[in-house]
C-alpha positions as CSV (number, residue, x, y, z in Angstrom):
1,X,94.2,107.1,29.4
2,X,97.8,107.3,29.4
3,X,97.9,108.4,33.0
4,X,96.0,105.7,34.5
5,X,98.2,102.5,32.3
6,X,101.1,104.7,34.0
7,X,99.7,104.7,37.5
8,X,98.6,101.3,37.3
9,X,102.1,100.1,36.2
10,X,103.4,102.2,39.2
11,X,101.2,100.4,41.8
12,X,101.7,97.1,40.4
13,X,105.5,96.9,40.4
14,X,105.7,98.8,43.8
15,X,103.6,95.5,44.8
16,X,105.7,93.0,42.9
17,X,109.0,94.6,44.6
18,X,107.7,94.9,48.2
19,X,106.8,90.8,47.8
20,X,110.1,89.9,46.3
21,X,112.1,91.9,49.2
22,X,109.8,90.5,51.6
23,X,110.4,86.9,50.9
24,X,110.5,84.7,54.1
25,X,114.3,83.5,54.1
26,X,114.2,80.0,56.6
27,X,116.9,80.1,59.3
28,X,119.3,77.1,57.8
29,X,121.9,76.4,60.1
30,X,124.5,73.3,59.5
31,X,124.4,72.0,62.6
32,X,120.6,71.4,64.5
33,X,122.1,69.8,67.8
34,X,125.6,70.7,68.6
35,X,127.5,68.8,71.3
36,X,129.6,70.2,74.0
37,X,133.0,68.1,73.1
38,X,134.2,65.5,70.8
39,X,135.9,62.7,72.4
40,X,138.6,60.8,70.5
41,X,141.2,62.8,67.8
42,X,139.8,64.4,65.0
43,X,140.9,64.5,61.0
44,X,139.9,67.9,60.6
45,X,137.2,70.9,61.2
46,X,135.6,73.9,59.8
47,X,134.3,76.9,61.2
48,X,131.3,78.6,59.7
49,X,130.7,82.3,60.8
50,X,127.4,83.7,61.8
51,X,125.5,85.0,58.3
52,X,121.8,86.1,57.3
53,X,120.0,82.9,57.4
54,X,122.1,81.2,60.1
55,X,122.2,83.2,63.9
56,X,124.7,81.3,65.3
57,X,129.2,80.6,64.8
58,X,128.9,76.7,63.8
59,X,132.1,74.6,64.4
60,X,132.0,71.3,62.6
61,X,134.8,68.2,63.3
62,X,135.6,65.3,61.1
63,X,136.2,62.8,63.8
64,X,139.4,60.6,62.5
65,X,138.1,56.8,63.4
66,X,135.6,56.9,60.8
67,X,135.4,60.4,58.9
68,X,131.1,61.0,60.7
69,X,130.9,65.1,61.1
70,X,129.8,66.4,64.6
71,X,128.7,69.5,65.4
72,X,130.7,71.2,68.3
73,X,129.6,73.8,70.1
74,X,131.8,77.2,70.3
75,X,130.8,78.0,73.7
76,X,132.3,74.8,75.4
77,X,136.1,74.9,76.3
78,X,136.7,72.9,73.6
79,X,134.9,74.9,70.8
80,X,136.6,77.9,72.5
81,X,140.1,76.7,71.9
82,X,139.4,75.8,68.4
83,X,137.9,79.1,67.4
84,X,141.2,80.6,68.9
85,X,143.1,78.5,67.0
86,X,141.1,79.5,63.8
87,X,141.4,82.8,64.2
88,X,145.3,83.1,64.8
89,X,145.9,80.6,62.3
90,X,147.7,78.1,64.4
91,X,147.1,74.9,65.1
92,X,146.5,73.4,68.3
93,X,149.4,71.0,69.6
94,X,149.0,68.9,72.1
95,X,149.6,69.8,75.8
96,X,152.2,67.3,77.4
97,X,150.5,65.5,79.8
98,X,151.8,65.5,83.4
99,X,153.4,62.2,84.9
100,X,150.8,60.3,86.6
101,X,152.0,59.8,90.4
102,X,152.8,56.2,91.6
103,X,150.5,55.0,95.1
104,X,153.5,54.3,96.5
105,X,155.3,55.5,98.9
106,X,158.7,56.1,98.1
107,X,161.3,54.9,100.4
108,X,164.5,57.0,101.2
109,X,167.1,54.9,101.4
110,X,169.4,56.2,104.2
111,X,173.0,56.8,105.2
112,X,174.9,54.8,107.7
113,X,177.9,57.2,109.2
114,X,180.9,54.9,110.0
């Protein structure tokens, strides 16, 4: 009698740990819809790492104007450059921007020999 309580209590807790293990785990990522660049300046942003239940890096920026969260995607340029800047641990500064040309044309003002 005692072998069969034993091998029953086997069978059923082999069962009860090959369902918990098993467990169906729902792939919650952050960010559903990511966009391919934020336009405007941002406050601040976080970068989430791939894990178990999520496949994919998520980047996400606090735009400054009015503190909404968008989700950025680290393949665009601009996801690219912040990952880079995550990972070294320096912030991005901003690139000088290059003197616009005029449309006109700039006259040289010549030298009369006397």
């Amino acid at each position: 009698m005692t072998l069969t309580v034993y091998a029953l209590l086997t069978f059923t807790l082999s069962i009860l740990l090959t369902v918990v293990e098993s467990q169906y785990v729902p792939k919650t990522c952050q960010c559903p819809q990511v966009k391919q660049r934020v336009k405007g300046p941002f406050s601040d942003f976080k970068v989430t790492l791939k894990r178990p239940n999520c496949l994919q890096d998520e980047i996400i920026v606090t735009r400054q104007k009015n503190n909404s969260l968008v989700c950025l995607s680290p393949d665009g340029p601009q996801g690219k450059r912040l990952l880079k800047c995550w990972q070294s641990k320096k912030c991005i500064r901003r690139q000088k921007q290059k003197p616009r040309r005029r449309n006109r044309k700039q006259v040289k003002s010549r030298k009369v020999k006397s």
